[in-house]
Structure formats: C-alpha cells, structure tokens
N, C-alpha and C positions, 0 to 999 in steps of 0.2 A: 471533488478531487479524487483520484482515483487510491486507494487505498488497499491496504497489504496484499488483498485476495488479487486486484486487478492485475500489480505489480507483478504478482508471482505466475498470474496465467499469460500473464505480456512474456514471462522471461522462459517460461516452458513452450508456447511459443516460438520465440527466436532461435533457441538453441539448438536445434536441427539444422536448422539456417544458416546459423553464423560460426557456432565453435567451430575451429580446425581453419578457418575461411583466412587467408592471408587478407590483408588491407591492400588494393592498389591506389588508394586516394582520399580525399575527405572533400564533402564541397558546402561551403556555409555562403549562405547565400543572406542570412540575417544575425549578425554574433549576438545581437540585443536580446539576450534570453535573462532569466534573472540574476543570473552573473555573465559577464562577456567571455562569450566562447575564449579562449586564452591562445596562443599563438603557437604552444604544444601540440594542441588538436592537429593542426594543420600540417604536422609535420610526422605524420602515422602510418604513412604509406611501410609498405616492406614488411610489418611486424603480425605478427599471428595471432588471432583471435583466439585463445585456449581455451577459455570457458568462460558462459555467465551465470555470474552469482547476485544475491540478491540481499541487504541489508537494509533492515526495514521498508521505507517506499524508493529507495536506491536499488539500479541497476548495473553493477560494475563487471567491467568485461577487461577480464585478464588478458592481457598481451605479453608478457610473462617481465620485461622491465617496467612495468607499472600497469595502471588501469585507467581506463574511462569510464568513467562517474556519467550516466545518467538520470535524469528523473522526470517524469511525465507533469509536475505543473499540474495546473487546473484543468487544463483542458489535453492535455498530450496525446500522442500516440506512436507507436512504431510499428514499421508495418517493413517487410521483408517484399522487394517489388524485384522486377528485373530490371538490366542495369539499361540504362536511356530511358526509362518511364520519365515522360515528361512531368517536371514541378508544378503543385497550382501553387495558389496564394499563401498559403499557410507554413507553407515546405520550408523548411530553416538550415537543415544539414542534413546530409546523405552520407553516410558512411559505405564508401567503393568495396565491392567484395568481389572484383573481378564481372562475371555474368550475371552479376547480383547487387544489388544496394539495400542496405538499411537505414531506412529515413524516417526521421525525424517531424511529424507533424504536431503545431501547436498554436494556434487559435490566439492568445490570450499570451504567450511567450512569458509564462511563469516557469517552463520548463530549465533544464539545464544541461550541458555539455560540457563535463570539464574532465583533467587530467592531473593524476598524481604518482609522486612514485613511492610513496608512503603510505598506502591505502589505509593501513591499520591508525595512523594517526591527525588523519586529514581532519581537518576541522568539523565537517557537516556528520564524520560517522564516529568519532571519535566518545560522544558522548552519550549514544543512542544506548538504550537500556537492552531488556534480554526479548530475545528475542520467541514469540510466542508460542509459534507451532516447534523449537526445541524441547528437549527433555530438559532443560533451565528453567523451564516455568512448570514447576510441580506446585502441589498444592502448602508444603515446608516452604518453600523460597516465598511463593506470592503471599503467604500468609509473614514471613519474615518483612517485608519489605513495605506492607502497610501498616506497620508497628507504629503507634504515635502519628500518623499519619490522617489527619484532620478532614482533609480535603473530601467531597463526592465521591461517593466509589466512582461513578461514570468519567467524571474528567481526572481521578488518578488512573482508569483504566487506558486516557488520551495522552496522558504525558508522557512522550517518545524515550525521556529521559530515566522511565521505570520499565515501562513495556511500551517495545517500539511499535509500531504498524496500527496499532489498533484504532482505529479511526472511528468518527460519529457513528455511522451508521451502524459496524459490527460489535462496538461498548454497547451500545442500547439493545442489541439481539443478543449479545452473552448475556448479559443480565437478564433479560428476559428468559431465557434457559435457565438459568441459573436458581432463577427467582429472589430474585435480587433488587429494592428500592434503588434505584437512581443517588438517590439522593442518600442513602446510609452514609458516613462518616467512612473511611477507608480504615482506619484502627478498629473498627467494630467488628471488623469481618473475621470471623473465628476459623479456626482449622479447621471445619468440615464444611463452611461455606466457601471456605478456599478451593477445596479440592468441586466441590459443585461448581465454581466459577473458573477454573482451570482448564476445567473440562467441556464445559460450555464454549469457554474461545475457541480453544483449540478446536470443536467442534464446528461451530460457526463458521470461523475460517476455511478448513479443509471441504465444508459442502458447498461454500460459495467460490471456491477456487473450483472446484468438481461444475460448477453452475457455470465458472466462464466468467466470474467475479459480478458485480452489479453496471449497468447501463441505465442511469438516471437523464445524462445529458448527455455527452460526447464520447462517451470511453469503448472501444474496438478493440479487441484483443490483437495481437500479430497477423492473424488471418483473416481483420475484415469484420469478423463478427462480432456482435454484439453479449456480451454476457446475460442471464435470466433471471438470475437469483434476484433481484427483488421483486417476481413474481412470486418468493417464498416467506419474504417477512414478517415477522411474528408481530411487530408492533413499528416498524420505525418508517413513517408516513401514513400511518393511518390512524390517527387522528380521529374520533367520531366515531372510526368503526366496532363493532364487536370483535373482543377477541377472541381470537379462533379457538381458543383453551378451555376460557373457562364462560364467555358472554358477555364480562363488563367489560363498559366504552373505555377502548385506550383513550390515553390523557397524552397532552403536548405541554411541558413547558419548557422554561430557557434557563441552560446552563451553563454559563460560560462564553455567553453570546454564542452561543448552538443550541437549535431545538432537537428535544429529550422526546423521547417517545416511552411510556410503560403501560403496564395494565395494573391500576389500584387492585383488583382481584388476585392476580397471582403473583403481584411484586408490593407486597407489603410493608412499610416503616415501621419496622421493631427490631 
C-alpha cells in the first residue's frame, strides 16, 4: 500500500498540473471503489482546483467550497495525461481539466473518491493523529504521548490515530535509525530516545520522498515513474541478509499480523 512518502511525491507531483486548473467535467466509469463514488463528485464541473494538500495517506484538492478526498488503495495511482487519452481496464475516474485529465488508476479498487464540505471534520480525517514531518512531532510531544502506553514501539509508531502516515515499511527503518527494538513497550521510550526516534522518521521519510517514495508492486509517481528508495533499506525485506551497519543477520518476525524487519546487533531489547 502506498504510504506517507508515495502519497506526498504523488501530490508534489500533481500540483504543477492541477492547482489553478478549473474542472470542465468528471468521468467515473466504475463508482465501486471502497466507498461509492457519491453523486457530489459528479456534479464538479465549473469549480477551481486551488490547491493540493495532503493528510496522512489522503489527498485533498481544495475547490474552495469544499474538497475532494482522494486515496491511492492498495494498488492506486494518479497520473496527469492529456485529455482524450484513451481508458484501459483499470481507469475508474478522470477528473476533466480542460486540455488535461487527472485519472485515477486502481487495480484492486480499494482506492476512493469522495467529496466534503467539511474537510476538517469528515469522518476518515477527523481522527488521524499528528502529523510526522510537522514541527508537532518533537521529541517532548512523542515522548508525551507514549506515556503509559503498553503497546510495540513499531505498531504504536502504525497507529494513524497517534502518528498518521507512518506505515510498515518506514516504522521499521525509523527504528532501525533510531536504534530502537521493534518490540520495546512504547511507555519505555525515554526523552532522548524520543528525540533519536523523531528524528529518524522525519528522516526516513524526507529521503524516501527525495527517492520518489518506494516501488514494491505497483506504485508510479504522477509522472510514470517508479520510486527507488527501497533500493536504500536498512533492514525491511532483508531478511537473512547482513546488516549494512554493523554485520549481524537481520531478523523477520510478525507484529500485528505484519512482518517486522530489525537488526538484533544494532536494535537491542533493554
């Protein structure tokens, strides 16, 4: 699933493309996305695309009375084409931008399409925690907020509902920076492995948006291409191999029904 970094190079991206772009039309060719396209969509024409912004793995594109909520699904992508570029099979909505279209491709239709005029308190964003790469996530707050807080560091780092975006793959590279067991208790994390783990995401994140985010399966940035960054992984699929740091075999096991990638050598349980 495409995750914070993909989301934010998908929407740097688009934005050349799209902000300023009046709507002349919408065309949904399949509403059966993880919620049915809604009947709002369809009626978008005239209204001006101001900006896109980005809230966790949501892509929301100000039209200045309300927004369109997208999200890339399991499989998504959005790609900036010209306008009459014939549909293949996948193609589900095209957003008309005059000489121009934004469409919507999605394999697997876990993606979504929808409209609100409430952004701030729409149900899907309404609840999402703080968000990574802001100055909210210092090492005082993240140490605040694993107070009492029992859970795996790695799947409190997954729960959208403390820190949004951060996904399997980039929890298990902060930590691995960080140097940080997977598996520690989130209350145990002290004020100065807070500020090491702070720093590490936000790290992580900002190189693998610089990368063009990761291409595992199907993820194409705006322009077609591919992202590289998991040709930079420090642990997460490599499994057996030596780690780049220090030499001992990364380890895989399952957290949360997700496989955990660390290095026993530099991510120690104390």
């Amino acid at each position: 699933m495409p995750e914070l970094p993909e989301v934010e190079v998908t929407r740097r991206g688009l934005t050349p493309h799209v902000a300023g772009r009046v709507i002349s039309g919408v065309t949904v060719r399949d509403a059966r996305l993880r919620w049915p396209v809604p009947k709002d969509v369809y009626a978008l024409a005239g209204r001006t695309v101001r900006a896109i912004r980005r809230r966790g793995k949501y892509l929301l594109l100000d039209c200045g009375d309300g927004h369109l909520i997208m999200h890339l699904g399991m499989s998504g992508s959005l790609r900036v084409l010209a306008s009459g570029t014939p549909a293949q099979k996948h193609d589900h909505f095209d957003l008309l931008l005059g000489d121009r279209l934004l469409r919507l491709r999605d394999p697997r239709r876990f993606g979504a399409v929808l409209w609100t005029d409430h952004v701030e308190n729409h149900p899907l964003l309404v609840h999402l925690g703080i968000e990574p790469l802001s100055r909210s996530l210092d090492p005082q707050r993240l140490y605040q907020i694993t107070r009492g807080r029992r859970t795996p560091i790695k799947q409190f780092l997954m729960d959208g509902r403390r820190i949004v975006g951060v996904g399997n793959i980039y929890a298990a590279e902060s930590l691995f920076r960080a140097g940080i067991h997977p598996r520690m208790p989130a209350r145990r994390l002290s004020l100065e492995k807070s500020a090491k783990l702070a720093a590490a995401i936000k790290r992580t994140l900002r190189d693998a948006i610089r990368a063009g985010g990761s291409s595992l399966r199907d993820f194409v940035g705006a322009d077609g291409n591919a992202g590289y960054f998991q040709s930079r992984y420090w642990v997460y699929g490599r499994a057996g191999q030596k780690c780049r740091r220090c030499g001992t075999t990364v380890r895989k096991i399952q957290q949360g029904q997700r496989s955990t990638f660390f290095c026993p050598g530099c991510q120690r349980l104390r």
